[in-house]
N, C-alpha and C positions, 0 to 999 in steps of 0.2 A: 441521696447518692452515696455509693459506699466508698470506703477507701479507694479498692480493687479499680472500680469504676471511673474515679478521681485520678490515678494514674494511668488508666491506659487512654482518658480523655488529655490529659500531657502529655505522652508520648506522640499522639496521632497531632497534638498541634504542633511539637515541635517537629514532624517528622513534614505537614503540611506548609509549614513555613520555611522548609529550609532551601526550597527551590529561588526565592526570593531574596534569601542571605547571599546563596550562593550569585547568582546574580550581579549585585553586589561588587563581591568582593573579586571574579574571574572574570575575564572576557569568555568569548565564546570558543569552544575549544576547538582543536584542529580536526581534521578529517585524514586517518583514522584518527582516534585520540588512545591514548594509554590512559588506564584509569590508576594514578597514583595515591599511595596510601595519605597523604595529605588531604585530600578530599574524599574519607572514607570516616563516615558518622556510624556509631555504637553504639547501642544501648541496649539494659538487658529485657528481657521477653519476659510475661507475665509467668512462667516457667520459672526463668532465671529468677526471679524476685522470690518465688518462693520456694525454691532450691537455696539461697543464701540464706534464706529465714533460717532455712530446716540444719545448714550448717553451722550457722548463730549459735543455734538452740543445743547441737551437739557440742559446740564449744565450750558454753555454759555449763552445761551436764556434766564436759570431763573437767574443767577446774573444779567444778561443787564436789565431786570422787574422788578428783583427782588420778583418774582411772589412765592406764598409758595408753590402750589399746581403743579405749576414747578417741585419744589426741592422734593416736596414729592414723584413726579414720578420718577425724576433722582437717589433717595437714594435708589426704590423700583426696579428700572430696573438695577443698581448697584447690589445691594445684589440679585436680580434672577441669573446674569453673575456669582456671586462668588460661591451661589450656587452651580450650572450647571458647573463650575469646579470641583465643591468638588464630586460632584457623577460621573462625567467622570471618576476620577480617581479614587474614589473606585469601580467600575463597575468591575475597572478589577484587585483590588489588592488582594489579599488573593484566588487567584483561582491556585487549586491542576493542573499543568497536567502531563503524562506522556505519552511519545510513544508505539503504536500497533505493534503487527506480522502482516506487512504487505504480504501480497501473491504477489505471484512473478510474471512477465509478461514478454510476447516476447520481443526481440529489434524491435524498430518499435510503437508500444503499447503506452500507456498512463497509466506510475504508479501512485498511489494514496495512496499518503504517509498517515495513518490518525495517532492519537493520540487523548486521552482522557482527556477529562478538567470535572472536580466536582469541587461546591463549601458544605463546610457545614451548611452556613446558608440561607441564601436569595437569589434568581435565581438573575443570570446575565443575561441580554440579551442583543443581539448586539455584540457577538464578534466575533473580522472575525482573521480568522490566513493568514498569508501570506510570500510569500517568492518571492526575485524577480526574480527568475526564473522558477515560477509558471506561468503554462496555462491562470489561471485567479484566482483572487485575489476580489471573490465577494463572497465568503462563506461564510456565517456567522452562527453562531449555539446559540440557550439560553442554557446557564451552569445552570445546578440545584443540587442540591445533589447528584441525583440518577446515575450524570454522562453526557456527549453527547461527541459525537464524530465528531471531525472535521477534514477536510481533504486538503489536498494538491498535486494539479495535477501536475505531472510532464511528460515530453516529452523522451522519451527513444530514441535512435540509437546505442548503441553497449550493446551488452554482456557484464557482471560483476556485483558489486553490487554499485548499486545507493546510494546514501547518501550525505545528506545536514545536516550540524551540528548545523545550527541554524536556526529557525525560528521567525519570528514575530507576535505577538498578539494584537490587537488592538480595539479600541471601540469608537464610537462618540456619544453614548448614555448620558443623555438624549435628548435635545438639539439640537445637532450638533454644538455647540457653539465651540467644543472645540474637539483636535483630543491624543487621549492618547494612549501610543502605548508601548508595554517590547521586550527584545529582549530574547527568550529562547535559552541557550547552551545545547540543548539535540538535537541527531540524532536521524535524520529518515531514516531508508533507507529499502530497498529491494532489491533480486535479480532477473536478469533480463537475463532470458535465450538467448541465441540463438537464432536469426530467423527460423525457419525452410523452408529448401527449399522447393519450390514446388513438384520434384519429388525426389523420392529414389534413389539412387547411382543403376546402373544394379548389379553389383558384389555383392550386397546384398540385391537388388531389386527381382533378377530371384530367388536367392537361399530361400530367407524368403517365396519365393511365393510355388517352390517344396517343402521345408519343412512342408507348411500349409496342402499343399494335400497328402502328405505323410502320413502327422497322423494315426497313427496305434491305436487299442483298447487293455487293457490286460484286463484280470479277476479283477472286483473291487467291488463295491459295489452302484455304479451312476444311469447306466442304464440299462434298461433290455432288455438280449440278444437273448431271444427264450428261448428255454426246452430241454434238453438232458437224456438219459436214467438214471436211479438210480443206483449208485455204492455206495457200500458198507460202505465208510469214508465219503460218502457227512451227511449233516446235516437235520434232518427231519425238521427244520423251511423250508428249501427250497421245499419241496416235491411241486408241485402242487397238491392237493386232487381234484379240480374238473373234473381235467383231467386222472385220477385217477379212478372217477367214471363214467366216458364217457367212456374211452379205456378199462379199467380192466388191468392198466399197470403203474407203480411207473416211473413216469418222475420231471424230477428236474428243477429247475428256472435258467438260468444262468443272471448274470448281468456283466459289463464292465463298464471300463472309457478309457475316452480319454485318447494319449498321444502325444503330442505335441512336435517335434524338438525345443529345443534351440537354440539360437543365438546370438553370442558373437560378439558385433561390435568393432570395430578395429579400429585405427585411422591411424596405421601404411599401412593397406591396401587400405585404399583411395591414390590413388597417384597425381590423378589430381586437378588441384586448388590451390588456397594457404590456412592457416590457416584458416580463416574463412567460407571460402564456406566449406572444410569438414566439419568444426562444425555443418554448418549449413545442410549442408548431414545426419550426426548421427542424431540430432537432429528431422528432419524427419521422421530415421530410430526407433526411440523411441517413438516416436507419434501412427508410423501407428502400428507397435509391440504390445504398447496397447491399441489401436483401438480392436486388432485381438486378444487378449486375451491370446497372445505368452509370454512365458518365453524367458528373452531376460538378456546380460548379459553388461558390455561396459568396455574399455580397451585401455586408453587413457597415453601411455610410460609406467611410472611406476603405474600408476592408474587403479587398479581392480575392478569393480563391479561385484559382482557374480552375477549368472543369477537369478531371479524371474518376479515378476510383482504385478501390484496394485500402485495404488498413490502415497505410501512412496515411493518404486523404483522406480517412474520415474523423483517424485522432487527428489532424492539421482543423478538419472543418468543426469540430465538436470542439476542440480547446480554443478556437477563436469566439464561440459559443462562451462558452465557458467565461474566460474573460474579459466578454464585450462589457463595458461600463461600468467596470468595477475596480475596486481597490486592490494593489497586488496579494493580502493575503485576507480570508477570509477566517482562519482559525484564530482561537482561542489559546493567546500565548500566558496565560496567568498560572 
């Protein structure tokens, strides 16, 4: 192993460990949090390291000459270095962020944790958030005032709610001279339903399917149903008048609406499988329901969803999915 290699395998432990120092020594922080220079870590970049060789080396050069013009570039390539530290780490100190309502995704999926970084005065650019059990760790977004949002990919396999309590921010701006990185204690997470199977359970497959074609109409106000003769309590808004003036006869408008069987899924009624595949049955069973624009209801032991439909209902019906019998988080806080 060579030198080169010996420290950039130092660096990456101290920079892998430092979530756990921090830890440590911080509670968790507020929501927004300001990132203060106190918790903003330094170190130079395989760059920096041999940029200061090469300044080393011109050092040595003008004493052994003695040369001014030596010295004049060694003082000017010195104070560049110190520089190009000083703005790495204000790049990323005084930056507001706080975590997103992330939307929720199958098991299987790929969740994307985001959260919002503003700064109030001068744009940042070059910061990349990362976490290391992130898909990939190449994001990077410019902070301005007005806000950006960055994000963080994560790999899903089971149902429940995902969440990682810390993440990292970091920046090698301007330079690359130098690598400056904070550790944030705020959670990100989301929930992370259920796979859904590919087909529906039959025992609520066949029935949802007779239910659909059952639908019956009553008297409503939706659509219109034909014309029936004129009695006496109907409403003159209804009359048709042109038919009226064709027949020499008072006929009335009728109109109807659908109405739709409900269907209340049961967990108690799936019997084959274990835990998981029913979930992953219902789960199905709630998709294609509102696909089909069914009132649909779910009933998992003591857990009732009354029957409706529309979006709320089916993230309400998928996130009780979600965290039936399980521990409130399911990510990987390390």
């Amino acid at each position: 192993m060579t030198t080169k290699t010996k420290k950039r395998s130092f660096a990456r432990r101290l920079i892998d460990r430092s979530p756990k120092w921090a830890k440590k020594r911080h509670a968790p922080d507020n929501i927004p949090y300001k990132i203060s220079g106190r918790r903003i870590y330094i170190i130079p970049t395989r760059f920096g390291f041999i940029f200061a060789l090469a300044v080393f080396a011109l050092l040595l050069g003008s004493m052994n000459y003695s040369n001014g013009l030596a010295f004049l570039l060694t003082f000017i390539l010195t104070a560049v270095g110190f520089v190009s530290m000083h703005l790495t780490n204000s790049n990323l100190s005084n930056i507001y962020v706080e975590p997103m309502l992330n939307e929720a995704v199958f098991a299987g999926e790929n969740a994307l944790l985001q959260l919002r970084l503003w700064h109030k005065d001068t744009d940042r650019p070059e910061i990349a958030i990362t976490h290391k059990l992130a898909l990939s760790n190449h994001a990077h977004c410019c902070v301005d005032e007005y806000g950006s949002i960055a994000s963080v990919h994560m790999q899903t396999s089971q149902r429940g709610y995902l969440e990682i309590d810390h993440y990292m921010l970091s920046t090698r701006f301007p330079m690359n001279m130098f690598f400056a990185w904070t550790v944030v204690l705020q959670p990100l997470r989301c929930i992370v339903y259920p796979e859904p199977s590919d087909e529906a359970p039959e025992i609520f497959g066949q029935s949802t399917q007779s239910e659909s074609n059952k639908s019956s109409n009553r008297p409503g106000q939706d659509d219109f149903a034909g014309l029936r003769e004129y009695q006496w309590q109907d409403s003159p808004q209804h009359i048709a008048w042109k038919s009226y003036a064709s027949q020499d006869k008072l006929l009335v408008k009728q109109f109807s609406e659908s109405v739709s069987k409900t269907s209340v899924f049961d967990i108690d009624e799936l019997s084959s499988g274990n835990l998981e595949t029913r979930l992953s049955q219902l789960c199905r069973l709630i998709l294609d329901a509102e696909d089909k624009q069914q009132n649909y209801g779910l009933k998992l032991g003591d857990i009732i969803i009354p029957t409706n439909q529309g979006d709320k209902h089916k993230h309400n019906c998928l996130a009780a999915l979600a965290s039936y019998k399980l521990e409130p988080s399911i990510g990987n806080k390390s």
